[in-house]
N, C-alpha and C positions, 0 to 999 in steps of 0.2 A: 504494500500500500504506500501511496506518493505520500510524502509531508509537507505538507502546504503551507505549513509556518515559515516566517521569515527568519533569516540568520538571526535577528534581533530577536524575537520573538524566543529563539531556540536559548539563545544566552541568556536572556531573561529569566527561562522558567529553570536553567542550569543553575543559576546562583539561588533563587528558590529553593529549590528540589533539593539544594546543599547546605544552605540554611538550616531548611527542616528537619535533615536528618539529624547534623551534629546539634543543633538544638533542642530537638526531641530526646534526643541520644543523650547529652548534658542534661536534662530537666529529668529524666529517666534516672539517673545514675543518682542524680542529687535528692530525689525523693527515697530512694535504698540507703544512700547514708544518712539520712534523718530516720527511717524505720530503724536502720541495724543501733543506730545512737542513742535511740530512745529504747528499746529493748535491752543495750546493754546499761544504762545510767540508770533507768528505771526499775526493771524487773531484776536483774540482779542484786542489785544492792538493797532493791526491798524484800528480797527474798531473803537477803543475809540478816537484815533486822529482821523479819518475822521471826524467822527461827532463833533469834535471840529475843525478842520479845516476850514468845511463847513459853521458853524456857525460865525467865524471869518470873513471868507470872507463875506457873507451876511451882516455882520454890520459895512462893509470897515473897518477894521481892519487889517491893515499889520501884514504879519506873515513874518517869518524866519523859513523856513523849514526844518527840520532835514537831516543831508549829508544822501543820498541814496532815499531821499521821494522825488516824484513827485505828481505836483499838476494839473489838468486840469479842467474846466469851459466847456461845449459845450452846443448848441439846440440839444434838442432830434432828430432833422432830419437834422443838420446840423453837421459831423463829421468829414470833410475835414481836419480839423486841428488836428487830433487825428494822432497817430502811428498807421500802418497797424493794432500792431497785441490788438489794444483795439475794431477795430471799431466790431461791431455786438457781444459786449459782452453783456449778460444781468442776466448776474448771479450778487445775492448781494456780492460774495468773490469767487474768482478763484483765481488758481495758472498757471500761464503762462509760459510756458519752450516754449523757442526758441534755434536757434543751437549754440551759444555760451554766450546768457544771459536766466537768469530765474526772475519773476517778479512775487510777487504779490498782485493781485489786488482789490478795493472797488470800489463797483460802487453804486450810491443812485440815486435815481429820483426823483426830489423835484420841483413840478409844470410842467414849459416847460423847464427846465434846470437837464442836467445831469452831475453827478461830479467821478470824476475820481481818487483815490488817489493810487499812484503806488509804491510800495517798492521794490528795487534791490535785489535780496535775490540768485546772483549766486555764492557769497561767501558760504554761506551757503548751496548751493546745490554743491558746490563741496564737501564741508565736507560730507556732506551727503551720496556722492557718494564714497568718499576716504573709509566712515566709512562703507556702503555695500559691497564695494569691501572685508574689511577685514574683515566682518563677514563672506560671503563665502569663504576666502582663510583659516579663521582659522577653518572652516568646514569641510573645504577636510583635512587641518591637522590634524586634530581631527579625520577624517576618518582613515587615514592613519594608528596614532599611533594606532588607537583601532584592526587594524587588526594586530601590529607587537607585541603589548602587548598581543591580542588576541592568537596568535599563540604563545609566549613564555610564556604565562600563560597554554594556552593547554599543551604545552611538559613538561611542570611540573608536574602539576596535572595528566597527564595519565601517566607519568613515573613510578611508581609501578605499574601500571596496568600494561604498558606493562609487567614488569621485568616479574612479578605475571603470565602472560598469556603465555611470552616463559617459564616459569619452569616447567608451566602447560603442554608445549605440549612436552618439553622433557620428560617427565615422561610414553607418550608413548611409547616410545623404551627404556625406563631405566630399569634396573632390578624389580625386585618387590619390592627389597626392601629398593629403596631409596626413601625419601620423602621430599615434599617441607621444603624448607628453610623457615621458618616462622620468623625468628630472623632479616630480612635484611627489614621486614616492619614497620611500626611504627604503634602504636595502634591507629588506625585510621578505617575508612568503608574497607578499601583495605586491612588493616591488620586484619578485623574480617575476611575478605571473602576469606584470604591467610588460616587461622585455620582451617574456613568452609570446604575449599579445603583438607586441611590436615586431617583431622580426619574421612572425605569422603573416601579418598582413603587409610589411615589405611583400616578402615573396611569393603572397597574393598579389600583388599592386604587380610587380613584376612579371608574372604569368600572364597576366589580363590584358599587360600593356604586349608581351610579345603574341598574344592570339591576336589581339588585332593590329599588330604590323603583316601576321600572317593572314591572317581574313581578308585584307589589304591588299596582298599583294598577289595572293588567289585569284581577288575578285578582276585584277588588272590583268594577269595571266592568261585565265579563261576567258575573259569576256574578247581578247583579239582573236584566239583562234577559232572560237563562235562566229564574229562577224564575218573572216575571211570563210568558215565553211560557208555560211547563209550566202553571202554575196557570189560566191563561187556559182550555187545554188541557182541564184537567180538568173546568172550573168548566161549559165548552160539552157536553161529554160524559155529562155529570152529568144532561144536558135531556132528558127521555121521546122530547119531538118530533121528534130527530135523526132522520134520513134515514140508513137503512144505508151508503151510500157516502159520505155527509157524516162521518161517524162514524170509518167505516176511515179517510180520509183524517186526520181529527184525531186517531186512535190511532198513527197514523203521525209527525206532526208532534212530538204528546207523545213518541215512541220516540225521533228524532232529537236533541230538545230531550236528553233525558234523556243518550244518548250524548253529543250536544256539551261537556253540562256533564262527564259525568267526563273524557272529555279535555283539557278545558281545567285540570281538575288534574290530568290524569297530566304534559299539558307544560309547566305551573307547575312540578311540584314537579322536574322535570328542568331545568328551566333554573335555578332555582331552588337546587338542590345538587349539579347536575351527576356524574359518575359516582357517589358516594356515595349517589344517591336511594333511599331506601328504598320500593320499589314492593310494591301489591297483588297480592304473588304470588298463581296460585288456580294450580290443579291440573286439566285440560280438553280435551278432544279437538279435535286439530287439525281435525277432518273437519269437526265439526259451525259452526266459525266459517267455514271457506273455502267452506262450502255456503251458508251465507248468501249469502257475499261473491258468489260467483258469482250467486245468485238474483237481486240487485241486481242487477250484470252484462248479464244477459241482458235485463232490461225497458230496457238502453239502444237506442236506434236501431240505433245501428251494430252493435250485437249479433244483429240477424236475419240478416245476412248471414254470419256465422263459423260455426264449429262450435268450441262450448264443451262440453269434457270434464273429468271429473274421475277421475285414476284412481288407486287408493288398493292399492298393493300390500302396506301392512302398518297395521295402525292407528297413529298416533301419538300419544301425550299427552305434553304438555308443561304445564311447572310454569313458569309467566310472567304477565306482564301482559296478562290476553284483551283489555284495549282497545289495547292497541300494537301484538300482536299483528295484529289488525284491521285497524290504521293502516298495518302493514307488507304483509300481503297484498291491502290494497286500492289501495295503491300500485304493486305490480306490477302488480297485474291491469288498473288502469285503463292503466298505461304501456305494457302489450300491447294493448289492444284501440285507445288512441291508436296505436301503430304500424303494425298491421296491417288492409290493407283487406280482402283474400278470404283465405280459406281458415282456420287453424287455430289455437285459443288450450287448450292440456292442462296442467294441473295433475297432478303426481304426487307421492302423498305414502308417503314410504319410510320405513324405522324410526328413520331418523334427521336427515332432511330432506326440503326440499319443492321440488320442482324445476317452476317454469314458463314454459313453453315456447310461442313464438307462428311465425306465418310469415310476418310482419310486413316492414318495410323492414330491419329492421335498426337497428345503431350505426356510423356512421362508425367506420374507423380508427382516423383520427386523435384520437379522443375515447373510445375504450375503455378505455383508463389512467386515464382522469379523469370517468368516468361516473359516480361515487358521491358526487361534489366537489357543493358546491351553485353553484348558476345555467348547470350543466353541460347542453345538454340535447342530445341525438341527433339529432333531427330538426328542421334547421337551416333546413328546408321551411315544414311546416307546423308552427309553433312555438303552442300555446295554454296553455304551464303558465309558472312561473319556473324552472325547472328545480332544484326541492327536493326531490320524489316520492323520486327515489333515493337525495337525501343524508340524507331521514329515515328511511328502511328501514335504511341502516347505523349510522346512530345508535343507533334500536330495537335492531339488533342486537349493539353494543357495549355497550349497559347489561343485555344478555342474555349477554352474553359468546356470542353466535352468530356468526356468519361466512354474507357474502351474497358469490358470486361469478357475474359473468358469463364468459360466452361466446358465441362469432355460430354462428349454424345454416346447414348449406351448402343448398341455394342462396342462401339470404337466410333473415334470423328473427334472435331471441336467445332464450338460454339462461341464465335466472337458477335460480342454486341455496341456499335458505336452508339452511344445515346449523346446524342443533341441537345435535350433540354436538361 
């Protein structure tokens, strides 16, 4: 279970919690040496004078009784003359609390006569009580400061943490190239873990600045030998002489060319600004790109033997990037017809997702949790991709804010779902 308390919080209830114990623990120990103290001051020593008291009186010997000691004589069955609160005592030493005196008492059995030696002790049990009283009151005091120490000891101690933890989170929106202040900690655990911090996001800042000298210099790379194919493309096309099928196939290459380049900036500007990409929304019927996509599909090889359907229970249009969009459904599609050798690859497109379905080998198990992870791949067999297909379809689908889920088909197959809304 998480702990939701704050550092503060945690130091807080720690100087508490140790408060009470050694407090409780002191207040504990100090009430057993007033018991053992008063048992040994009181009961022994009056035990000693009883029995010299006792023995006095037996041999008519007048005594003079100590101020606070009382003396009583009775018949074991005759107690009339005793105080209420002796009669039916039969312990050899008790202590006797009544509502405004406390006593206590010896009592011996010696033939048919019982003796009684009584000592006043509600001076003493006032003290006693004065001195419990202020063991509890310096208890809760002691509670008290342990929580205002507690709490001004926490604000101390986590105050470079905090500082340390807002530099931290400004450094989200700061430029790349400001870095924490390490100089305002002291060398202490908080001032290695400020460095740690610091040297971390160095060679973050560092990393991010060479992906985009390389993004950079990709996007300059690719984009000439695109133009010179396209242009090539057009310039051959342009020729009376072409041959009908020389022609399709170069209206084809220019088609390709054309797409390559806009995806080479659609995944520029995503690597490039990462979820903040501002893409070429358009507005666009899902039917009309997974028709394509299929038509492609089907002029593969392995496509004569399946059966490819489309089945379209509600129209869908979606407001997104049609070239990712693309990128995402051609990614499934080729990841089913690599899976599956006989039988079925169906497409269905609902009002608010698109769900495709193969009767393929399947995902292992053990790799269904981690089928969207890149270099992740399912069929462990016949392996011919790096296993990206599916970790770019959830990408697509994270800068759409969409959600792609699998699931396995019984006997065997999968079950991808892109959901839209």
């Amino acid at each position: 279970m998480n702990n939701k308390q704050s550092l503060k919080q945690r130091i807080t209830v720690a100087f508490f919690l140790l408060t009470f114990v050694l407090c409780g623990s002191f207040a504990v120990v100090i009430y057993f040496i007033i018991h053992e103290l008063e048992s040994k001051l009181f009961y022994d020593h009056l035990q000693q004078d009883a029995e010299w008291i006792i023995k006095a009186h037996q041999q008519g010997i007048p005594l003079e009784l100590p101020s606070g000691i009382t003396f009583y004589q009775t018949n074991k069955d005759e107690q009339k003359q005793l105080p209420d609160y002796l009669k039916n005592l039969s312990e050899s030493h008790t202590e006797v609390i009544l509502k405004d005196s406390a006593y206590h008492v010896i009592v011996q059995n010696q033939e048919n006569l019982k003796y009684y030696l009584v000592q006043d002790q509600s001076q003493f049990e006032q003290i006693e009580l004065i001195l419990a009283r202020g063991i509890i009151l310096a208890f809760i005091i002691a509670l008290a400061i342990s929580l205002w120490l507690g709490t001004a000891t926490a604000r101390h101690v986590i105050k470079p943490v905090i500082r340390l933890a807002n530099q931290v989170k400004r450094l989200e929106n700061a430029p790349s190239q400001e870095q924490l202040n390490t100089d305002s900690f002291s060398d202490d655990e908080v001032g290695q873990l400020a460095t740690t911090f610091k040297n971390h996001t160095q060679r973050l800042h560092q990393f991010i600045q060479r992906e985009r000298l390389f993004t950079g210099d990709v996007s300059h790379e690719l984009r000439t030998p695109l133009m010179i194919i396209s242009g090539s493309c057009e310039l051959l096309l342009n020729q009376a002489q072409l041959e009908p099928k020389t022609a399709q196939r170069l209206a084809r290459i220019q088609r390709a060319t054309q797409e390559m380049s806009n995806l080479v900036n659609t995944f520029l500007k995503l690597s490039r600004e990462g979820n903040h990409a501002k893409l070429a929304l358009e507005t666009f019927a899902a039917q009309t790109i997974i028709n394509e996509e299929l038509r492609e599909l089907r002029k593969k090889p392995k496509a004569n033997k399946l059966t490819i359907e489309l089945k379209t229970e509600m129209p869908l249009q979606l407001h997104a990037e049609p070239h990712l969009f693309r990128i995402a459904m051609r990614n499934l599609l080729q990841n089913a017809l690599h899976h599956t050798q006989t039988g079925h690859i169906i497409v269905r497109i609902q009002n608010n997702a698109i769900e495709i379905e193969d009767s393929g080998s399947g995902i292992p198990l053990e790799v269904q949790t981690s089928i969207f992870q890149r270099h992740v791949q399912g069929d462990e067999v016949n392996v011919h991709g790096q296993g990206l297909g599916l970790s770019i379809v959830e990408r697509i689908c994270q800068h759409h804010h969409w959600s792609i889920h699998f699931k396995p088909v019984t006997p065997h197959g999968s079950h991808f779902t892109l959901r839209v809304i």
